[in-house]
C-alpha positions as CSV (number, residue, x, y, z in Angstrom):
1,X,67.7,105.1,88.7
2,X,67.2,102.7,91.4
3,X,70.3,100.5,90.0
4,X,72.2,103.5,90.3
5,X,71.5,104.6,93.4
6,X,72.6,101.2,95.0
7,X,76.0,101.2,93.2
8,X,76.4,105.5,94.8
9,X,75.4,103.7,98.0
10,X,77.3,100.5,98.2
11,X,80.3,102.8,97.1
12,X,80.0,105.5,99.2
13,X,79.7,103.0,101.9
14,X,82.8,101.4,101.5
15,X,84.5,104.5,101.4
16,X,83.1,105.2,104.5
17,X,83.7,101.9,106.2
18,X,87.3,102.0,104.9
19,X,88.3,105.8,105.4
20,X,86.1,106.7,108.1
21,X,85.5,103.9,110.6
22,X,88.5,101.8,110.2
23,X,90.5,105.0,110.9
24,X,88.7,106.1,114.1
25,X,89.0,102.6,115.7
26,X,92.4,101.4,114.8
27,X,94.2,105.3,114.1
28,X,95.3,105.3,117.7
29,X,97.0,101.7,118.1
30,X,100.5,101.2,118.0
31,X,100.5,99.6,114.7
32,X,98.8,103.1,113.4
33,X,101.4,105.1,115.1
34,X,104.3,102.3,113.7
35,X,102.9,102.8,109.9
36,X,103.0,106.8,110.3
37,X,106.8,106.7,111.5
38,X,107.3,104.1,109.3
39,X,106.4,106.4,106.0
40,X,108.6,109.6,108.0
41,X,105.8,111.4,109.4
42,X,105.8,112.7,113.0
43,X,102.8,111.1,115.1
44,X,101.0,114.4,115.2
45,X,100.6,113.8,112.0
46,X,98.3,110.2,111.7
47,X,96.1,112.3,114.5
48,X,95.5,114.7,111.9
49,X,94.9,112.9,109.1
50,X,92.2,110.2,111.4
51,X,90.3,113.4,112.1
52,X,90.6,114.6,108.3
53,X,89.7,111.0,106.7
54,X,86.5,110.9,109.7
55,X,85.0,114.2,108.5
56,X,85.3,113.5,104.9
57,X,84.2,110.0,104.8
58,X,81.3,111.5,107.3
59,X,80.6,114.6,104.9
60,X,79.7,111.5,101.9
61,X,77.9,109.2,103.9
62,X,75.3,112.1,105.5
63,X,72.6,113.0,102.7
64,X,71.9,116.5,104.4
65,X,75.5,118.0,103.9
66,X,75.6,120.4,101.2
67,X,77.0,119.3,97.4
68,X,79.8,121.9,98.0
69,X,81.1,120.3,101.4
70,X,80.7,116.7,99.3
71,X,82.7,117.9,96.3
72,X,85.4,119.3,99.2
73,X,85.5,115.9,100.7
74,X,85.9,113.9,97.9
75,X,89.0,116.2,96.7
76,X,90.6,115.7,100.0
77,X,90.2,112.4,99.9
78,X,91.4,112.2,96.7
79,X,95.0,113.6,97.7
80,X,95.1,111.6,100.7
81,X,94.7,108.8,98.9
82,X,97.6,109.6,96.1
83,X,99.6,110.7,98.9
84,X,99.1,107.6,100.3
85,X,99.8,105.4,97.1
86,X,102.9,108.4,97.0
87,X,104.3,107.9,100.6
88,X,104.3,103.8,100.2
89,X,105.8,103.6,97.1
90,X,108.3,105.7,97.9
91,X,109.4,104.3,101.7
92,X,108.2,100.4,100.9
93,X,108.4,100.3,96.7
94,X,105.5,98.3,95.4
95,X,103.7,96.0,96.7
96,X,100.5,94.6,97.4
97,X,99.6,97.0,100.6
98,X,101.6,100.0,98.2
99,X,98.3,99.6,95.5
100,X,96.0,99.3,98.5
101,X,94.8,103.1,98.4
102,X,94.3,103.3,94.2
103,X,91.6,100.3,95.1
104,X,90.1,102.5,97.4
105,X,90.0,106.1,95.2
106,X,88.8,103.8,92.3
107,X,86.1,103.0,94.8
108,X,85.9,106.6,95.5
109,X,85.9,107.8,91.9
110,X,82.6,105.2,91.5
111,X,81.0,106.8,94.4
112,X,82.0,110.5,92.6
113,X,80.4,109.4,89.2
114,X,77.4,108.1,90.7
115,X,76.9,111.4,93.0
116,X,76.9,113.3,90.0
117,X,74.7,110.8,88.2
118,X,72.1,111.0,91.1
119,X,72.5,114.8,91.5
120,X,73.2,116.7,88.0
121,X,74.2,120.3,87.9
122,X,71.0,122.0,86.5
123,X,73.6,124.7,85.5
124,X,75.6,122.4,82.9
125,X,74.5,122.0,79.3
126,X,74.8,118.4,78.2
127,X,75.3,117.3,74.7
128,X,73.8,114.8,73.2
């Protein structure tokens, strides 16, 4: 339990770090603003999605918010971060930065397993 409660933690975290704080310090800079016209997007648009990636990363990373709001967040970041992945591809083909956000959903997907792992659904019937 306690093994997997610091891989949930060091995941989340990360997640956090990278789709939460990063975002709300560098989403208004020029380079921010550059990459979002850079992939077609109007700026309104990298406003909207710093104030999107804040909330969900924030809606992990507090243990009070509900498993619902989590489950939420962790589906919206989950299409941001294909649309991401999406969007580079697309505009820049692949590269290095284009793989950049699967790193960070496989991250996320770790921090998703070991949610449920820590919090099982007393509804479900698991076979053994």
């Amino acid at each position: 339990m306690k093994k997997d409660k610091i891989i949930y933690w060091t995941a989340t975290t990360f997640v956090f770090l990278f789709e939460g704080v990063m975002p709300a310090l560098t989403g208004h800079t020029e380079l921010a603003k550059e990459g979002i016209r850079n992939l077609g997007y109007p700026e309104y648009f990298g406003v909207m999605l710093t104030v999107a990636k804040v909330m969900g990363s924030l809606a992990l990373i507090i243990p009070a918010i509900p498993k619902r709001v989590k489950e939420w967040a962790y589906a919206g970041l989950t299409f941001e971060l294909v649309a991401a992945f999406i969007s580079h591809w697309a505009v820049d083909g692949l590269n290095a930065l284009t793989f950049f956000p699967i790193f960070i959903l496989a991250v996320l997907m770790v921090s998703y397993i070991y949610f449920h792992k820590l919090n099982p659904d007393p509804g479900v019937v698991r076979q053994v």
